[in-house]
PDB file with one MODEL, atoms N, CA, C and O in Angstrom:
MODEL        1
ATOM      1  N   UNK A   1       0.842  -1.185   0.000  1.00  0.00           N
ATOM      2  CA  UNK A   1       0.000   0.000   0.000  1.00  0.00           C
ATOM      3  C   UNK A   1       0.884   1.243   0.000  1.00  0.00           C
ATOM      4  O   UNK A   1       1.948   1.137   0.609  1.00  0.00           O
ATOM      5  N   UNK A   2       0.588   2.479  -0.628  1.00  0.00           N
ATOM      6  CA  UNK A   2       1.383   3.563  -1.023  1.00  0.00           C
ATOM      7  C   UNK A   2       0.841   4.452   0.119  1.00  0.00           C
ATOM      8  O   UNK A   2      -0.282   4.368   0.616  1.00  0.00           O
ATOM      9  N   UNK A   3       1.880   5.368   0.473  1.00  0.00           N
ATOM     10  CA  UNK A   3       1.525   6.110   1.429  1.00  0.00           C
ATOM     11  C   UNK A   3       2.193   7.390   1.164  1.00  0.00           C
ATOM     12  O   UNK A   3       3.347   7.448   0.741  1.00  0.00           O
ATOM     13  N   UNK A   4       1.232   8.739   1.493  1.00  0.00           N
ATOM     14  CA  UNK A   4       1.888   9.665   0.989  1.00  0.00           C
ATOM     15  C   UNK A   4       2.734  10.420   2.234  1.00  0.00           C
ATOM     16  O   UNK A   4       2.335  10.735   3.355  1.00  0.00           O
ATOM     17  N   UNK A   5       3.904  10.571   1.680  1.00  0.00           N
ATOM     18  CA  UNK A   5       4.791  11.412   2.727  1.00  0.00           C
ATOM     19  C   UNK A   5       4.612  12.589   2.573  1.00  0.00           C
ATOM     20  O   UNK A   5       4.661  13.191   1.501  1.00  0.00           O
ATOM     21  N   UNK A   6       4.338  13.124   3.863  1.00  0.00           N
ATOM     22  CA  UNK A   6       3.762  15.102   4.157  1.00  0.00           C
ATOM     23  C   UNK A   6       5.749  15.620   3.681  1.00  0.00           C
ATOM     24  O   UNK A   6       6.718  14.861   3.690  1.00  0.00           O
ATOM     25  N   UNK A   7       5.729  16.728   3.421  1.00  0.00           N
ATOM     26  CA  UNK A   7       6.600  17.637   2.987  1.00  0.00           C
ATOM     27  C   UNK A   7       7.597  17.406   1.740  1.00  0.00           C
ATOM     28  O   UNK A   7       8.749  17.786   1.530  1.00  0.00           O
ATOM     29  N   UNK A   8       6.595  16.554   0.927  1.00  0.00           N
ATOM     30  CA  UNK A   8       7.708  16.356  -0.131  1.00  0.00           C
ATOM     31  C   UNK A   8       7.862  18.078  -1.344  1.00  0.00           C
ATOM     32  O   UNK A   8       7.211  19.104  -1.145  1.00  0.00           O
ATOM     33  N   UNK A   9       8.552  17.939  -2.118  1.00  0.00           N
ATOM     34  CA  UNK A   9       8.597  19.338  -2.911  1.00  0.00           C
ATOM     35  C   UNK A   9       7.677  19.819  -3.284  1.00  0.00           C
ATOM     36  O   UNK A   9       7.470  21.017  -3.090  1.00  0.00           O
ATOM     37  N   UNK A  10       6.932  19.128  -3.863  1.00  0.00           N
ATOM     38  CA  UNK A  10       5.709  19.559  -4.646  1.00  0.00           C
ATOM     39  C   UNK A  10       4.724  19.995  -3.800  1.00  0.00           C
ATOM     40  O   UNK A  10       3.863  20.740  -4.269  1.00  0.00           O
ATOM     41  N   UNK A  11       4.656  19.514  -2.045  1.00  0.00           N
ATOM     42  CA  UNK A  11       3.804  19.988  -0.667  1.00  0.00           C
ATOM     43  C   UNK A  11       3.839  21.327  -0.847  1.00  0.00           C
ATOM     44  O   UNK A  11       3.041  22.178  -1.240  1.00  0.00           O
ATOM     45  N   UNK A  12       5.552  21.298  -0.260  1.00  0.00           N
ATOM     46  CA  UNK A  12       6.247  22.643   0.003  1.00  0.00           C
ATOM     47  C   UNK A  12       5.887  23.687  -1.003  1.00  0.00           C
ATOM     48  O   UNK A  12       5.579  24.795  -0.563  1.00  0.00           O
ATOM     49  N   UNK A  13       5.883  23.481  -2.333  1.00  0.00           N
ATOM     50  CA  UNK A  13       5.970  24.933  -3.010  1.00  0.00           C
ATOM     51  C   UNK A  13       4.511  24.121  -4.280  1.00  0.00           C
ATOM     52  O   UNK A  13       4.620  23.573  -5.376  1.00  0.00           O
ATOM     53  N   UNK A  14       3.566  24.363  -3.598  1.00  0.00           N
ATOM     54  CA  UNK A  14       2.568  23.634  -4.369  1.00  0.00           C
ATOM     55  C   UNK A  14       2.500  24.518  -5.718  1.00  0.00           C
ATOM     56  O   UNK A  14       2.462  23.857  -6.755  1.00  0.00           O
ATOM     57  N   UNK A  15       2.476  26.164  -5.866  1.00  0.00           N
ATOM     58  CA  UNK A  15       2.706  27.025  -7.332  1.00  0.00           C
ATOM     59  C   UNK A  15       3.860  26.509  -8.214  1.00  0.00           C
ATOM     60  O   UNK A  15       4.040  27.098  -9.280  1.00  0.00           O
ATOM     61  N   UNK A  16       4.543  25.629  -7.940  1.00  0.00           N
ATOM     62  CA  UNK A  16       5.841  25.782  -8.504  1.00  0.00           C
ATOM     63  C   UNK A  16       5.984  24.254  -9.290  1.00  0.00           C
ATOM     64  O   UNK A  16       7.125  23.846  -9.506  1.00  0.00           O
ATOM     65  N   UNK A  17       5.046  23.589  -9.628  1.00  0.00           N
ATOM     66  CA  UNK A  17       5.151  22.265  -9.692  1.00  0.00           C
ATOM     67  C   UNK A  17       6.448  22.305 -11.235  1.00  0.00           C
ATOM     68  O   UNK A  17       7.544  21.765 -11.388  1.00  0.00           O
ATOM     69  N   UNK A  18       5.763  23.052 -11.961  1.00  0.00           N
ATOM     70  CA  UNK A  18       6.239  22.891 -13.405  1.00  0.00           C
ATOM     71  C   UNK A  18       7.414  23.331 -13.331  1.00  0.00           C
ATOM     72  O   UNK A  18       8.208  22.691 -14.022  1.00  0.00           O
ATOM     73  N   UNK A  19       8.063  24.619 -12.464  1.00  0.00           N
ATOM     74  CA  UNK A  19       8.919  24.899 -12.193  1.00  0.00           C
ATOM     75  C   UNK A  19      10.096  23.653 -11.664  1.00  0.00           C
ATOM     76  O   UNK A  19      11.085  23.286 -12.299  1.00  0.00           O
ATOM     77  N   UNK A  20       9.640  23.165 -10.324  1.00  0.00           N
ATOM     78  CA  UNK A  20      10.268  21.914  -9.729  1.00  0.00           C
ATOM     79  C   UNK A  20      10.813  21.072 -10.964  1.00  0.00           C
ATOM     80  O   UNK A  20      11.973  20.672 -11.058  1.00  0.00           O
ATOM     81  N   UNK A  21       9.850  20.872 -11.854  1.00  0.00           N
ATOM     82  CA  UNK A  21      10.323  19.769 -12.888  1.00  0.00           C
ATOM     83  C   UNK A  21      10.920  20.220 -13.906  1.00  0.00           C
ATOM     84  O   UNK A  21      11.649  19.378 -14.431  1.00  0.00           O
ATOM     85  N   UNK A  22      10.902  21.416 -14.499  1.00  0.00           N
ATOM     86  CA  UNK A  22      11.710  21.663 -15.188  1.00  0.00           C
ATOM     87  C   UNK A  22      13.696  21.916 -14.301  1.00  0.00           C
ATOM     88  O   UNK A  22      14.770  21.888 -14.903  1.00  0.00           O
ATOM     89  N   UNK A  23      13.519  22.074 -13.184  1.00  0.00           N
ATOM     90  CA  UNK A  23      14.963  22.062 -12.985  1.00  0.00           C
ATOM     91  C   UNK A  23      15.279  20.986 -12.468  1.00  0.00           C
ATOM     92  O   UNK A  23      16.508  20.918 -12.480  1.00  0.00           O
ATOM     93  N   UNK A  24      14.752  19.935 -11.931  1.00  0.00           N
ATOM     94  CA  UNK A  24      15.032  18.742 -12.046  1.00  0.00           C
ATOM     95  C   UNK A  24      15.214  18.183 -13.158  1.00  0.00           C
ATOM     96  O   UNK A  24      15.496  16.986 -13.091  1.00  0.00           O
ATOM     97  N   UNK A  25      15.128  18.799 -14.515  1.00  0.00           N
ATOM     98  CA  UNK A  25      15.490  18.195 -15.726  1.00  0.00           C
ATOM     99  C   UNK A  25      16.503  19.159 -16.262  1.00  0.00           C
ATOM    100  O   UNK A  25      17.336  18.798 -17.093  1.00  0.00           O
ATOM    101  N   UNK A  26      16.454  20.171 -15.878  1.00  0.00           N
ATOM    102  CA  UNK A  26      18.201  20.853 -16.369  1.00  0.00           C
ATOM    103  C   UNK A  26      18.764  21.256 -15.706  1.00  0.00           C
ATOM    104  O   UNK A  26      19.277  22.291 -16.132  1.00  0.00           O
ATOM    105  N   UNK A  27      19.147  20.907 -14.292  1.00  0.00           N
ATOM    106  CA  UNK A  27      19.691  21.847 -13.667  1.00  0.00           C
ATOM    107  C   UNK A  27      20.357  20.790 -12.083  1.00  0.00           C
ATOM    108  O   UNK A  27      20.086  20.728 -10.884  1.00  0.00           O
ATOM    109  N   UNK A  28      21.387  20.084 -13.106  1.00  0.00           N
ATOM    110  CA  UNK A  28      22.446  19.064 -12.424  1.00  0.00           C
ATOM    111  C   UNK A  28      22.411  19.310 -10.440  1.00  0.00           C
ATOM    112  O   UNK A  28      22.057  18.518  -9.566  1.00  0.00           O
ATOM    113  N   UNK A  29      22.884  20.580 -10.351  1.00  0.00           N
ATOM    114  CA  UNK A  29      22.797  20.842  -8.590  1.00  0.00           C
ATOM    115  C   UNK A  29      21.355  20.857  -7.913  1.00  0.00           C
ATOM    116  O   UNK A  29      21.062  20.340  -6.835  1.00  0.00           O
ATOM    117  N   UNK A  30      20.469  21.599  -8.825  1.00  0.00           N
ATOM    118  CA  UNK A  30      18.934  21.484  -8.126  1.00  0.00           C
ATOM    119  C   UNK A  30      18.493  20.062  -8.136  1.00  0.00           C
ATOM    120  O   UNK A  30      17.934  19.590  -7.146  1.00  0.00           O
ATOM    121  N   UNK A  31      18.723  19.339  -9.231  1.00  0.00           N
ATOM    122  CA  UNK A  31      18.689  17.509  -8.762  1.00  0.00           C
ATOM    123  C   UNK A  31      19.127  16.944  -7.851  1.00  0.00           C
ATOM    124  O   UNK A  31      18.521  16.026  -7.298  1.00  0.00           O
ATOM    125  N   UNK A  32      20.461  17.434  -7.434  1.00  0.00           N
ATOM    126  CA  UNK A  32      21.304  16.947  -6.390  1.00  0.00           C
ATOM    127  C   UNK A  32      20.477  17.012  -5.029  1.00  0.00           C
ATOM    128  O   UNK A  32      20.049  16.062  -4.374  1.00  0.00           O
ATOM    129  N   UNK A  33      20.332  18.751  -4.700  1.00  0.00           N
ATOM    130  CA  UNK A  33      19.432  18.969  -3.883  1.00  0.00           C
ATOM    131  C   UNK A  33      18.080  18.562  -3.705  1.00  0.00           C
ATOM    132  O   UNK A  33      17.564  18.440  -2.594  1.00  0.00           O
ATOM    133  N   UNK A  34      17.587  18.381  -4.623  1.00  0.00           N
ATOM    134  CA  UNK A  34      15.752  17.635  -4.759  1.00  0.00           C
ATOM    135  C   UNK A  34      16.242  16.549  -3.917  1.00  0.00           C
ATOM    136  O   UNK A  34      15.824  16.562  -2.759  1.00  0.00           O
ATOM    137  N   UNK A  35      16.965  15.699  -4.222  1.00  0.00           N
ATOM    138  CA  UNK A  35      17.165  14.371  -4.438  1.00  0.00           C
ATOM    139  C   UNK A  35      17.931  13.854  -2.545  1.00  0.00           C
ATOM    140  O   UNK A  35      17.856  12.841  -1.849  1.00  0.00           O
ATOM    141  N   UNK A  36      18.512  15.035  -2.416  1.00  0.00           N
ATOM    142  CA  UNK A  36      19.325  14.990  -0.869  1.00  0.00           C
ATOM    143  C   UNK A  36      17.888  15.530   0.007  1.00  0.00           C
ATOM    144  O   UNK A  36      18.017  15.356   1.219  1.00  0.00           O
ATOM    145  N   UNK A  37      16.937  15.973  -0.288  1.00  0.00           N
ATOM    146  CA  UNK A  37      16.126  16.671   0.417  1.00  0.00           C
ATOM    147  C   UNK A  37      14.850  15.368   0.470  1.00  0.00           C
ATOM    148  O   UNK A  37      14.386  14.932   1.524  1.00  0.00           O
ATOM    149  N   UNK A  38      14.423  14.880  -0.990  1.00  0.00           N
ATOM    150  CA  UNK A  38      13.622  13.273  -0.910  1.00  0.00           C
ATOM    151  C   UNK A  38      14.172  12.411   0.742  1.00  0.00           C
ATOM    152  O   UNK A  38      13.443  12.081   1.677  1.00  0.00           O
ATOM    153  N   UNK A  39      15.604  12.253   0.617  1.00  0.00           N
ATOM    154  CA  UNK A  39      16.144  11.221   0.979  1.00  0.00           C
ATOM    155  C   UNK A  39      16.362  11.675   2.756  1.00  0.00           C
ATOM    156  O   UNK A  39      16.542  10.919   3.712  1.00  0.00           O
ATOM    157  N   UNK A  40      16.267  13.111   2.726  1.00  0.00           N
ATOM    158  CA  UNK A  40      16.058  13.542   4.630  1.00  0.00           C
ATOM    159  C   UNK A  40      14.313  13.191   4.241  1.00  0.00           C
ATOM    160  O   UNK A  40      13.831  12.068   4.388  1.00  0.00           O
ATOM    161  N   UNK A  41      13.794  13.987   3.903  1.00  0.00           N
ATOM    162  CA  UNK A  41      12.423  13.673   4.335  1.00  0.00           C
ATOM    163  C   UNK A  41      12.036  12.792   3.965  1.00  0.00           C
ATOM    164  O   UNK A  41      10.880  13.078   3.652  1.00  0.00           O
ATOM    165  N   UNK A  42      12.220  11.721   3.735  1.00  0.00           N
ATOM    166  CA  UNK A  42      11.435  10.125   3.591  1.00  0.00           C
ATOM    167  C   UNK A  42      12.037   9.501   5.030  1.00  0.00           C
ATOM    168  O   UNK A  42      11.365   8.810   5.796  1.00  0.00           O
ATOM    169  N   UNK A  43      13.630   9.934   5.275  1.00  0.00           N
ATOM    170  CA  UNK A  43      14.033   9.345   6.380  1.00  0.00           C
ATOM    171  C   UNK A  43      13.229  10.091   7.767  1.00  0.00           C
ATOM    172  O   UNK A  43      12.901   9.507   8.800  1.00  0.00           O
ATOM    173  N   UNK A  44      13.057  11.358   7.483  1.00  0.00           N
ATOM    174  CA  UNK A  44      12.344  11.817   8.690  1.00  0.00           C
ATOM    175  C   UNK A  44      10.299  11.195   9.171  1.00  0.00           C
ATOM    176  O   UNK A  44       9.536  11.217  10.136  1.00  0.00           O
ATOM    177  N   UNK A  45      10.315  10.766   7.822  1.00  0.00           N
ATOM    178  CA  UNK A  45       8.953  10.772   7.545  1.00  0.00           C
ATOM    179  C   UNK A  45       9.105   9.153   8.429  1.00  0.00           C
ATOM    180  O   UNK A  45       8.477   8.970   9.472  1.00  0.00           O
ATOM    181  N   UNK A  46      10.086   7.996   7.789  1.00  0.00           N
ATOM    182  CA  UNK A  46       9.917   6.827   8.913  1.00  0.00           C
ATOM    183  C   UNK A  46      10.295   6.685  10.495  1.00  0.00           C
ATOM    184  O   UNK A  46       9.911   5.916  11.377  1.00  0.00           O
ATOM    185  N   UNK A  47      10.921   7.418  10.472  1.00  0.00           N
ATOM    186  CA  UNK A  47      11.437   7.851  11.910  1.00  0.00           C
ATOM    187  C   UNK A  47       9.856   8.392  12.596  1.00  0.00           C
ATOM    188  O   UNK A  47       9.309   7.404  13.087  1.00  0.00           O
ATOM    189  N   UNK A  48       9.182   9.382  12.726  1.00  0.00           N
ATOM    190  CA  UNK A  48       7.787   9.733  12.522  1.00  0.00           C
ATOM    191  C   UNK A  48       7.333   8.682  12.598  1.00  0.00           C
ATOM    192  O   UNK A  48       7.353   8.231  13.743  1.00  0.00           O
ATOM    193  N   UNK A  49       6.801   7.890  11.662  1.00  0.00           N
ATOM    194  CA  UNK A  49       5.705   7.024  11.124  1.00  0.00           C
ATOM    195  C   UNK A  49       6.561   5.507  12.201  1.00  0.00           C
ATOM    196  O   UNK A  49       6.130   4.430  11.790  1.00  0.00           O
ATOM    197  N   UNK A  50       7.199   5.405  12.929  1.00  0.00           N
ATOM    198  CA  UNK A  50       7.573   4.690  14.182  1.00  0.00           C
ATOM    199  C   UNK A  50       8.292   3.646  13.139  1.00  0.00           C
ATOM    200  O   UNK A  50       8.200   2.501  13.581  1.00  0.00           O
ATOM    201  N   UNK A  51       8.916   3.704  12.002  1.00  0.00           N
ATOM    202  CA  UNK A  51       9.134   2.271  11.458  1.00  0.00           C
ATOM    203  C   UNK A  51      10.360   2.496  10.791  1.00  0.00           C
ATOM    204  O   UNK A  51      10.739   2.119   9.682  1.00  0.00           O
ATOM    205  N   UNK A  52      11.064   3.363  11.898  1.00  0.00           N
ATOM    206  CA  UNK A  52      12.759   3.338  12.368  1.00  0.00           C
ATOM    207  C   UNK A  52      13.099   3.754  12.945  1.00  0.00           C
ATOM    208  O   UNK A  52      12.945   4.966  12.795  1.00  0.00           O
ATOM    209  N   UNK A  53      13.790   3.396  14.022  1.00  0.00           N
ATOM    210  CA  UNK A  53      14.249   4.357  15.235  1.00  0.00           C
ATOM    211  C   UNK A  53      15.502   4.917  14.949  1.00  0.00           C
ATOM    212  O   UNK A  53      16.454   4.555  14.259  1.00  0.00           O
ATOM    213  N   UNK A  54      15.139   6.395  16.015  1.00  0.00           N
ATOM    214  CA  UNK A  54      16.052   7.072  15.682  1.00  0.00           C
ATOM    215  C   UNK A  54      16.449   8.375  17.123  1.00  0.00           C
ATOM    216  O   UNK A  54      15.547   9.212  17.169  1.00  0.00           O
ATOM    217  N   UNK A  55      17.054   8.510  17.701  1.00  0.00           N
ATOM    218  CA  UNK A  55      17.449   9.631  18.859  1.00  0.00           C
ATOM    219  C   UNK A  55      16.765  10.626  18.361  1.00  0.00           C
ATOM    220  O   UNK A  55      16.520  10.845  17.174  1.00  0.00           O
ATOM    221  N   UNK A  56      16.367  11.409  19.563  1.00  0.00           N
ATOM    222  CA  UNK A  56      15.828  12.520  18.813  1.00  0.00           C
ATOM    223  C   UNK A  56      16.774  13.437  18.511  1.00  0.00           C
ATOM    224  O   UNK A  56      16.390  14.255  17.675  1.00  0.00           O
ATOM    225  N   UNK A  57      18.282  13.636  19.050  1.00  0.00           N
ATOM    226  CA  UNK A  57      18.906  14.386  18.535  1.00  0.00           C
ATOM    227  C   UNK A  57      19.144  14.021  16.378  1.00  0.00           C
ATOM    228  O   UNK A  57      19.163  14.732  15.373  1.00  0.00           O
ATOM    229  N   UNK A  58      19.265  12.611  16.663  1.00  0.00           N
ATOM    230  CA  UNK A  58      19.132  12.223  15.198  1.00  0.00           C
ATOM    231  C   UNK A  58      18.269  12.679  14.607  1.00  0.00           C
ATOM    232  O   UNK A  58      18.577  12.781  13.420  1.00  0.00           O
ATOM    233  N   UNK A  59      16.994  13.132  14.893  1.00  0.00           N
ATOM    234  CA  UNK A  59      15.637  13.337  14.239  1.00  0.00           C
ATOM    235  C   UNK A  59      15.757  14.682  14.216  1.00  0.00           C
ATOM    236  O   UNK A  59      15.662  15.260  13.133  1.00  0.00           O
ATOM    237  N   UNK A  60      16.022  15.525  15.607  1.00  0.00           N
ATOM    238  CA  UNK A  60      16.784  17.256  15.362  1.00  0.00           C
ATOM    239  C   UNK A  60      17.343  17.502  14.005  1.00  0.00           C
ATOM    240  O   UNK A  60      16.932  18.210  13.085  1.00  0.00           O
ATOM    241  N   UNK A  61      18.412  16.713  14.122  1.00  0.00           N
ATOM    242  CA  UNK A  61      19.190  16.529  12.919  1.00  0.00           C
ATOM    243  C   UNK A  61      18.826  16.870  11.520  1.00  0.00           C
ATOM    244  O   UNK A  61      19.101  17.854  10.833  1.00  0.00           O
ATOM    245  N   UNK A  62      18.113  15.768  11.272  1.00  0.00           N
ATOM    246  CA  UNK A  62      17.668  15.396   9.958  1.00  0.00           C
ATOM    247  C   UNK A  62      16.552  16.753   9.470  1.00  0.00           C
ATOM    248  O   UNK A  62      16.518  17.294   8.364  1.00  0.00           O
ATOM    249  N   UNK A  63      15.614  17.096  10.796  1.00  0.00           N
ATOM    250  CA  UNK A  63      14.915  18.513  10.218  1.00  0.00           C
ATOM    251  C   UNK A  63      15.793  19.771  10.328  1.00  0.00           C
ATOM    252  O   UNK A  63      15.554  20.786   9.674  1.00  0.00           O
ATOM    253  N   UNK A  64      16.483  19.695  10.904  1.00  0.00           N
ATOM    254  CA  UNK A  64      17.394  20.727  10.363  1.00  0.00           C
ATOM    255  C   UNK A  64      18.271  21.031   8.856  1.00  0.00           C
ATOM    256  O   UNK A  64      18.534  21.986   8.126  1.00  0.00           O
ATOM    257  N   UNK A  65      18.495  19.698   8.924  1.00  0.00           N
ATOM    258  CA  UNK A  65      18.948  19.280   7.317  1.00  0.00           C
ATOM    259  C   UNK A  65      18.388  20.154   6.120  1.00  0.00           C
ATOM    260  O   UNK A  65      19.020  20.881   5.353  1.00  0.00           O
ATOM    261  N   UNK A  66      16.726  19.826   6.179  1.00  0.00           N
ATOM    262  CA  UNK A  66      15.512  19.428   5.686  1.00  0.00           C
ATOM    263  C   UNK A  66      15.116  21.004   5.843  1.00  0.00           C
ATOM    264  O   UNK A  66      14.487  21.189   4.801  1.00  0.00           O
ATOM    265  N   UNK A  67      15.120  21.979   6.396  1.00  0.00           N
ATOM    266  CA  UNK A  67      15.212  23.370   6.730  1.00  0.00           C
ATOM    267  C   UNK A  67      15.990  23.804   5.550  1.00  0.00           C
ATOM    268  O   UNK A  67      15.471  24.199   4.507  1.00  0.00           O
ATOM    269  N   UNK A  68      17.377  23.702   5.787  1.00  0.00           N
ATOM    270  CA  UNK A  68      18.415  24.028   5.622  1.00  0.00           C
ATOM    271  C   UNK A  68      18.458  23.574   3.748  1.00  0.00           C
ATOM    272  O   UNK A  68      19.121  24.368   3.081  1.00  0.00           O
ATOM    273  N   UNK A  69      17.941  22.639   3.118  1.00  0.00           N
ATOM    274  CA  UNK A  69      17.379  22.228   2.167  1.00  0.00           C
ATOM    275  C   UNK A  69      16.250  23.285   1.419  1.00  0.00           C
ATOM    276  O   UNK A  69      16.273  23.798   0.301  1.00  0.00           O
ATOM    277  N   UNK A  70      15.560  23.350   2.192  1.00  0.00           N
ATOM    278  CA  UNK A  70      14.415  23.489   1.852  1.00  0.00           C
ATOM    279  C   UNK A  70      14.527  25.546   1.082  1.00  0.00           C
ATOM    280  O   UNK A  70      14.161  26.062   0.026  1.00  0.00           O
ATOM    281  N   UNK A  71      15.379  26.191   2.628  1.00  0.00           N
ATOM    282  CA  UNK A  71      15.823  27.278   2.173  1.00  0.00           C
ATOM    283  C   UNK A  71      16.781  27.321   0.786  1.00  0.00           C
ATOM    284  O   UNK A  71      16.842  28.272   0.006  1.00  0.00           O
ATOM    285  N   UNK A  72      17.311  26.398   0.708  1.00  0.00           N
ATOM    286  CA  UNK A  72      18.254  26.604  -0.722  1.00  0.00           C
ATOM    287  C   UNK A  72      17.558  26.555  -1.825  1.00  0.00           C
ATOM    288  O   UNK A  72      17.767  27.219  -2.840  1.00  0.00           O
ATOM    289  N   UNK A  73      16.626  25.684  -1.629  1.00  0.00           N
ATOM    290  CA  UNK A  73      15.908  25.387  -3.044  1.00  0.00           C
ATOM    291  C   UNK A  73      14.794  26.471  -3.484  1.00  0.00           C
ATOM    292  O   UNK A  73      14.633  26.922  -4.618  1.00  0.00           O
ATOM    293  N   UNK A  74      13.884  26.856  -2.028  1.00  0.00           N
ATOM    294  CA  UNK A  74      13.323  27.940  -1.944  1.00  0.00           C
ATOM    295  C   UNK A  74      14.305  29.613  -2.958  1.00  0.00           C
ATOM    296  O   UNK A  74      13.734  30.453  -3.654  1.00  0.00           O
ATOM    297  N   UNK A  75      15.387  29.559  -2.729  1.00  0.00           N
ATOM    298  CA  UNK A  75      16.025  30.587  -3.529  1.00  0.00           C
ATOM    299  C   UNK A  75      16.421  30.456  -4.382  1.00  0.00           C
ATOM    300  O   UNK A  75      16.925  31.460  -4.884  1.00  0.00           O
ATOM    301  N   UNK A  76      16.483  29.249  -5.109  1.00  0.00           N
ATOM    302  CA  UNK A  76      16.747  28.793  -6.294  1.00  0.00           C
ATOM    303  C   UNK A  76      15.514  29.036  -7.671  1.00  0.00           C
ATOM    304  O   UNK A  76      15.570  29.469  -8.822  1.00  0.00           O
ATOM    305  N   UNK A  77      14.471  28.491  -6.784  1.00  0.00           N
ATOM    306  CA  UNK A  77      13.196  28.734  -7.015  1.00  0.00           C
ATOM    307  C   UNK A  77      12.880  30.120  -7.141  1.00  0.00           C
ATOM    308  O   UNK A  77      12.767  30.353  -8.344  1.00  0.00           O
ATOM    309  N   UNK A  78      12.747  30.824  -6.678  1.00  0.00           N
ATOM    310  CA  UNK A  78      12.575  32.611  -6.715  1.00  0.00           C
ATOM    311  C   UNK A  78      13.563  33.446  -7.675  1.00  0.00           C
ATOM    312  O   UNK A  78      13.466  34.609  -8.067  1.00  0.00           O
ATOM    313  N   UNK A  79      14.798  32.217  -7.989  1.00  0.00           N
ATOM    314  CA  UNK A  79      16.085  33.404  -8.904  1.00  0.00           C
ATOM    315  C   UNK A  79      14.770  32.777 -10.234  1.00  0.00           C
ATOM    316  O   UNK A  79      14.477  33.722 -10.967  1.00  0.00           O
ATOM    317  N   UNK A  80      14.224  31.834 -10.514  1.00  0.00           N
ATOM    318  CA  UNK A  80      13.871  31.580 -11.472  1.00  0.00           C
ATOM    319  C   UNK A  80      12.645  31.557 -11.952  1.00  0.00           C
ATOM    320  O   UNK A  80      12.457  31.288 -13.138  1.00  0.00           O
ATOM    321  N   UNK A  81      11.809  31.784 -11.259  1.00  0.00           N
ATOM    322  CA  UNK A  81      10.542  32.120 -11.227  1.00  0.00           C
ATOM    323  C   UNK A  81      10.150  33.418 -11.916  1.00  0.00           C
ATOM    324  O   UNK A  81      10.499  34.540 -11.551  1.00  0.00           O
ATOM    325  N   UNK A  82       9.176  33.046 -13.235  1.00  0.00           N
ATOM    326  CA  UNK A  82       8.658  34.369 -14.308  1.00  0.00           C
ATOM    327  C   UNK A  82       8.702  35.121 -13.330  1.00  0.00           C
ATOM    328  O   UNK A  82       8.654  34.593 -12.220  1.00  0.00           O
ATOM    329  N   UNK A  83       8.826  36.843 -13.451  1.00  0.00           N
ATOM    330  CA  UNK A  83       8.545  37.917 -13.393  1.00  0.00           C
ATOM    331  C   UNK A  83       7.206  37.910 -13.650  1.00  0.00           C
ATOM    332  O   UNK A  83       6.656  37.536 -14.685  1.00  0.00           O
ATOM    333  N   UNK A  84       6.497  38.528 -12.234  1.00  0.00           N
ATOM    334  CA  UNK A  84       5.128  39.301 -12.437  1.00  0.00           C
ATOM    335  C   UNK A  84       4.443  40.332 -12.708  1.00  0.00           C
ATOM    336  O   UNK A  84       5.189  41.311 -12.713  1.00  0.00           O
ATOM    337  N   UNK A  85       3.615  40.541 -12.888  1.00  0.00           N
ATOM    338  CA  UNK A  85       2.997  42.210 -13.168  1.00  0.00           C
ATOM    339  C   UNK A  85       3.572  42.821 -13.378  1.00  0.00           C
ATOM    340  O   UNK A  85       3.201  43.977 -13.579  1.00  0.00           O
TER     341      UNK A  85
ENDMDL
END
């Protein structure tokens, strides 16, 4: 059974879907980052969901990561995002 994990990219910046995918298809470091940011929040998401343990300093950890992620891509996202009005 499939289960959806809360904060994946497309959560986070729900306007930006087409955006997300187009730099996941050209844009070698924003893959890197998508891809390092999947791999904290799926790990934070089982840690959570009780079906891996983990310290909570470990779990501190990992959302800090996941922050720290989230802000990079967030500005990555905004250098590239059409111009409005």
């Amino acid at each position: 059974m499939s289960q959806h994990t809360p904060h994946e990219l497309h959560d986070e910046f729900p306007d930006d879907g087409d955006l997300l995918h187009r730099l996941k298809m050209e844009d070698a470091h924003f893959q890197k980052l998508a891809e390092k940011y999947h791999e904290v929040n799926r790990e934070i998401h089982r840690i959570e969901s009780e079906v891996e343990a983990a310290s909570d300093e470990r779990a501190e950890d990992l959302k800090k990561q996941r922050l720290a992620l989230v802000d990079e891509i967030s500005g990555i996202l905004a250098r590239h995002r059409a111009p409005t009005g």
